[in-house]
Each structure stands twice: as C-alpha cells, then as structure tokens.
C-alpha positions in Angstrom: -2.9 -0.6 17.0 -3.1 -1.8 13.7 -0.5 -2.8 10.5 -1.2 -1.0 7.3 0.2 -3.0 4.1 0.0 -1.2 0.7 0.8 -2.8 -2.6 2.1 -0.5 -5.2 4.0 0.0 -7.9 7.5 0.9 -7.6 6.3 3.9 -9.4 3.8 5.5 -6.7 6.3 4.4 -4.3 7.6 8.3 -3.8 4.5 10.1 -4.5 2.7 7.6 -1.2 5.4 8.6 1.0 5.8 12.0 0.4 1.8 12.3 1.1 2.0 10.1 4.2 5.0 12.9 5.6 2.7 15.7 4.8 -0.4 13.9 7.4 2.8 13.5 9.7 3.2 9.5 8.9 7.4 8.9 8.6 7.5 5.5 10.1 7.8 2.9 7.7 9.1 0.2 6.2 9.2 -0.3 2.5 10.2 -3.5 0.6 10.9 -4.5 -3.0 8.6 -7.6 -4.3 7.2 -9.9 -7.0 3.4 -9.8 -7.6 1.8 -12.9 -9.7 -0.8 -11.6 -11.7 -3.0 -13.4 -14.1 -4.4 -11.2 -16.5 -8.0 -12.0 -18.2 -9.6 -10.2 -21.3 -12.0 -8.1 -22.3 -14.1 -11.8 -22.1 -13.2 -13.1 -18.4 -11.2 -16.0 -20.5 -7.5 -16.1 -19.0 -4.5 -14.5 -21.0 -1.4 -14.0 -20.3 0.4 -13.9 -16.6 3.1 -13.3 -15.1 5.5 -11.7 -12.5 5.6 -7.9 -11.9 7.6 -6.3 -9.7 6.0 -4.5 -6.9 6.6 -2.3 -3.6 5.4 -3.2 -0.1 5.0 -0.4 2.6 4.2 -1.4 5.9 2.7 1.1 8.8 2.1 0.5 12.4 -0.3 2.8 13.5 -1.9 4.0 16.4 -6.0 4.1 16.3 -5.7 7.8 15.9 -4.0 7.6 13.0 -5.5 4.6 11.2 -8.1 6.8 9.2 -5.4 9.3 8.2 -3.1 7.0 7.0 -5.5 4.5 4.7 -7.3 7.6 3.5 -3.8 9.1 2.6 -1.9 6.1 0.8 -5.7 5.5 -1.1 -5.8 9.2 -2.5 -2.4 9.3 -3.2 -2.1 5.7 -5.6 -5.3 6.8 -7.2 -3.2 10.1 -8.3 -0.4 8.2 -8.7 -2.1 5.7 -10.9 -0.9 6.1 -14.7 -3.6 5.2 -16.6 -1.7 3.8 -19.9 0.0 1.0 -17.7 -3.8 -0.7 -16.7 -7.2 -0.4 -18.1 -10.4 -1.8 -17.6 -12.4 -2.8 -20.6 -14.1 -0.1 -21.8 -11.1 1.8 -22.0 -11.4 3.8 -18.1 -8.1 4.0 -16.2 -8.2 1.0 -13.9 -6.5 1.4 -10.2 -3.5 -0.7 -9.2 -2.3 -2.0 -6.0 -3.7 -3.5 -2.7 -4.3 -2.3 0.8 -4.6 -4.2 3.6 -5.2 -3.0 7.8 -4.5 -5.6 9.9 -4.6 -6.0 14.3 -1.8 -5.6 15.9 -1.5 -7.5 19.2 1.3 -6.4 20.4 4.2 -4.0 20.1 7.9 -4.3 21.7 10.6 -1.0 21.8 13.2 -3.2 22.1 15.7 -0.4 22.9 13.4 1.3 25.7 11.4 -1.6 27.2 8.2 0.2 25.8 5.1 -2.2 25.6 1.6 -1.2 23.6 0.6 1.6 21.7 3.5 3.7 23.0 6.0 1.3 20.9 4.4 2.7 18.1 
C-alpha cells in the first residue's frame, strides 16, 4: 500500500483527475495550499519569492495500482503544464509541481472493521 501526494497547480487540478477516472483511480482527496517558492535567475543568484497557491491530491493505492496512478498524474501535469506561467532558461517550457509515493503501514475502514490493503 502506498500514499501518492501530487503538487499542482490549481490549474491541472481537473485535467489530473479526469485522467486518474479514465485508469479507474476515483478515490481521492484533494486540498487547497500555499507553496513557498524562491525563484533564482538565469544566473543561480536569488530573485524574487514568494507564496503561490497550490493543490494537494492524495491517493492510497494498492501495489497494483501504484504504477498506473504515478504514471497517470506524471503524463497528465506534463500536458497540463502551460508553458507561459514557468520557463527554464533558455526559453523551454519548464514542468511544475511535485510528486511524492510514500509506505503506508496501515489502513483502517472505520465503518466496516476492514484492516490492510482491503481498506483501500
């Protein structure tokens, strides 16, 4: 069992999900939050920083469906991506957002008295 965390913008928040419910993926949660970024420029020195608002969506998955569902959200913010918002240097469309799999211990159905990978 493991806990998918992506890191998106609000904007790719619709296009993710809708791609996740195509690979049979609906159980979610998805969160509204403030990202800290400092920017640097074309030099590595530091610019400007600030806050940016960002979406969190969370995924317990199953083994069986851990490939699926990183490969999914990854295609689908990479299409989502609009390249006038972030650039790299030399001008190519640089890639937002964050993804993280993490273990998952345990799982509790609180409403069944379901234990493990079945809770999922």
């Amino acid at each position: 069992m493991r806990l998918v965390v992506a890191v998106l913008r609000p904007s790719q928040l619709e296009a993710v999900r809708q791609a996740l419910a195509a690979v049979h993926v609906t159980r979610l949660t998805i969160c509204d939050a403030q990202g800290y970024h400092a920017s640097t420029d074309d030099h590595g020195l530091r610019g400007e920083s600030g806050i940016v608002q960002e979406s969190v969506m969370e995924i317990a998955v199953n083994d069986d469906f851990l490939e699926r569902t990183v490969d999914t959200i990854r295609k689908a913010m990479l299409l989502g991506d609009d390249p006038s918002t972030d650039t790299a240097p030399d001008g190519s469309p640089r890639p937002s957002g964050r993804l993280f799999v993490l273990p998952i211990h345990d799982a509790v159905q609180l409403y069944r008295d379901v234990r493990g990978p079945e809770a999922i």
